[in-house]
N, C-alpha and C positions, 0 to 999 in steps of 0.2 A: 386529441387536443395537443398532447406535446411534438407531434408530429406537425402540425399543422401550419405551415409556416405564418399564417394571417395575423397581423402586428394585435390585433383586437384580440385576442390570444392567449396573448403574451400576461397578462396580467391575473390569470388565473393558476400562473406555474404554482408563488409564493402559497396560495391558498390549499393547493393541490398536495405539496411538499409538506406543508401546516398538517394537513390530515392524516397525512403517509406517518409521520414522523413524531406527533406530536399522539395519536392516538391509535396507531393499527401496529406501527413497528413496533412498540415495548409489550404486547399483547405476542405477534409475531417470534418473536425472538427467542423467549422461552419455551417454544414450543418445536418440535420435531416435525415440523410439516413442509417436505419440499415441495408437494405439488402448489403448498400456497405460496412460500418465498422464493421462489422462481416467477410467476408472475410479478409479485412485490419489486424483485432484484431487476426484471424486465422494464419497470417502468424507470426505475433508478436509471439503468443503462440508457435507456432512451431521452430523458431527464438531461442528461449531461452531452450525448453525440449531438441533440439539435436546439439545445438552448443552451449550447456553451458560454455563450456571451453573458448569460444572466448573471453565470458566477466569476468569470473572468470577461469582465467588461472591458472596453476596450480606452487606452490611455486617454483620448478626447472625450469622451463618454464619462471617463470614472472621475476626473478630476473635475471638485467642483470649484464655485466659484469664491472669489475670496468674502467671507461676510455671510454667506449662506447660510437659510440652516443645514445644509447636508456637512458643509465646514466645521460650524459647530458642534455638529453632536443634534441640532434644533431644541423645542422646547424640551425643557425636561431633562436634555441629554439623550433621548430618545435612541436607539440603534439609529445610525443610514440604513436606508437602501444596501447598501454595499455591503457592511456588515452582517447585516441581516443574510445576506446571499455567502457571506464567506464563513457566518458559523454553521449554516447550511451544508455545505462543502463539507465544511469538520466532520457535522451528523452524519452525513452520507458516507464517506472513506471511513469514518470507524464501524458505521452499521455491516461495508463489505470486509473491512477485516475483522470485526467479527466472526463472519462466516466463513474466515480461513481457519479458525480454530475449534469447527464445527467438524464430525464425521462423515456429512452426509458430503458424498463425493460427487453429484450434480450440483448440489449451490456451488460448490468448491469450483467446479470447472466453469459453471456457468459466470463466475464473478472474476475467473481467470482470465477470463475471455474478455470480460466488460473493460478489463486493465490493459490489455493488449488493445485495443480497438479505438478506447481512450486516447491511448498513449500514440495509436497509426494517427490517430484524426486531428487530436489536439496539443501533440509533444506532452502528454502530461507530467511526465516526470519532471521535465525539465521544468517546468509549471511548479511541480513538488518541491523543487528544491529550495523554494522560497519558504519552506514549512520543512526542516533538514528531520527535526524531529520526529513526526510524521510517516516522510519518506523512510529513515531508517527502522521507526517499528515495522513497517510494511515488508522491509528486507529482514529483520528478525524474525518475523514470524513464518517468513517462507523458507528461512534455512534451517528453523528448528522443525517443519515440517516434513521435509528434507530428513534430518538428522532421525526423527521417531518416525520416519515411514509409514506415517501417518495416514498419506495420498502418497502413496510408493507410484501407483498407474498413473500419476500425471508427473510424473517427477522431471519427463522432458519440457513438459507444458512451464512448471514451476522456475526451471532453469534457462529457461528463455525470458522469461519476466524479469530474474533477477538481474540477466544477464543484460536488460534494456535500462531499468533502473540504475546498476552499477557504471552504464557507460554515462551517466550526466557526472558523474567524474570519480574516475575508475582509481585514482590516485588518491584519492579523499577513500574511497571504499576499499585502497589496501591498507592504507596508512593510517584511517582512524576508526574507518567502523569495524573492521574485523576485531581487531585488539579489542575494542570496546566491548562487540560483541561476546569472545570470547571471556572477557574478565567479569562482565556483570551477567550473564546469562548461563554460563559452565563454571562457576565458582569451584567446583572437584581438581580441576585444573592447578597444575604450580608452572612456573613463570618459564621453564623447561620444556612442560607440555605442550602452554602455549606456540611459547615460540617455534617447537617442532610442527605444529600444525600449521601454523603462518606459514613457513618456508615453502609448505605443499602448495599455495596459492602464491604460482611466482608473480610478481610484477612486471608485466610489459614496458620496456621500454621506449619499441618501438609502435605506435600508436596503429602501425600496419598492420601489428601481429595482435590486432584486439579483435577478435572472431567469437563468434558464437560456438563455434569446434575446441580452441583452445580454452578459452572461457568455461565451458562447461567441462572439459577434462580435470581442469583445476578446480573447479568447484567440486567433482567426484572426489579427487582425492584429498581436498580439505575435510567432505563429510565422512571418507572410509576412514580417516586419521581421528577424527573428532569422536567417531562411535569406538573405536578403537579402545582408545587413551579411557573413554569413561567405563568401557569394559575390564579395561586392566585394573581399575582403579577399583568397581568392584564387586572385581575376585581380590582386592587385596584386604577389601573390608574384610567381607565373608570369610580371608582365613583368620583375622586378626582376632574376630570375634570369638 
């Protein structure tokens, strides 16, 4: 059905989604079964590569008219259409990160991929950036996954995602989400530590020299500095006590 291109279709997505979400995921979720959220995470993927439009509509499409109900809110205040399709969106990118901070290393990979494929077909990040919040939990959770070698065997996988997310702007991602990252997420850290491990992630100046090679060099050594500093930190517990 989500495949299907026929406009007649189209109007069973919301129902479909309704079902998925409103009554199989919270059942889902709590439970250890990749053979079943792998399918689940399948239809999500497919959900979003062939009915992109539904949640990002398109600027003549989404604007409505002046006086309308969709302008207003309609009776009631009622959701839009539109709305309705962009808390949607919310549900679904928190249902996959979710599953970033799961064990099971096939959802892991398999919703790695669904972000990669996203991101080939529909720029999504760039999409994300309109949601910053969002976007950077998403980058937080892949560097602390990262950090606790958590998914050590996808760690190249992880570091190419970051590395596509970071370039919708890579100066915003040296200059406020690292910091950020480091001060409300590694609180063990003093303002010294920090900024030793900053340094490990130089900033590019030159927009030529932003590669996937250098890129992940420096994120290596952001995270051998980060495991480092909270190592030293403590053995200094362990003697003090």
């Amino acid at each position: 059905m989500v495949k299907d291109p026929s406009p007649s279709l189209k109007k069973f997505l919301p129902d479909a989604l309704a079902v998925c979400y409103d009554h199989i995921y919270p059942i889902l979720a709590q439970r250890a079964t990749p053979d079943l959220k792998i399918p689940f995470f399948q239809f999500v993927r497919d959900c979003l590569n062939y009915r992109w439009n539904y949640f990002f509509p398109s600027l003549v499409v989404s604007l409505p008219k002046t006086g309308s109900p969709s302008s207003t809110g309609g009776p009631g205040n009622e959701e839009s259409p539109m709305q309705k399709a962009s808390n949607r969106l919310d549900q679904i990118l928190q249902s996959v990160g979710h599953s970033f901070l799961q064990p099971d290393l096939e959802v892991f990979r398999f919703n790695l991929n669904s972000f990669s494929q996203w991101n080939e077909k529909h720029n999504m990040y760039m999409k994300l950036a309109a949601k910053p919040q969002m976007l950077n939990q998403f980058m937080t959770v892949l560097v602390q996954v990262l950090v606790q070698k958590s998914h050590d065997l996808l760690r190249e996988e992880v570091a190419f995602v970051l590395f596509e997310m970071a370039a919708v702007n890579y100066s915003k991602f040296c200059d406020e989400f690292l910091p950020e990252l480091l001060y409300s997420h590694f609180p063990l850290l003093n303002a010294t530590q920090r900024s030793s491990v900053l340094d490990k992630f130089r900033k590019m100046d030159n927009p030529q020299d932003y590669d996937l090679h250098t890129f992940s060099q420096n994120l290596s050594r952001f995270i051998d500095d980060l495991r480092f500093c909270h190592f030293y930190i403590e053995c200094q517990q362990r003697n003090s006590a």
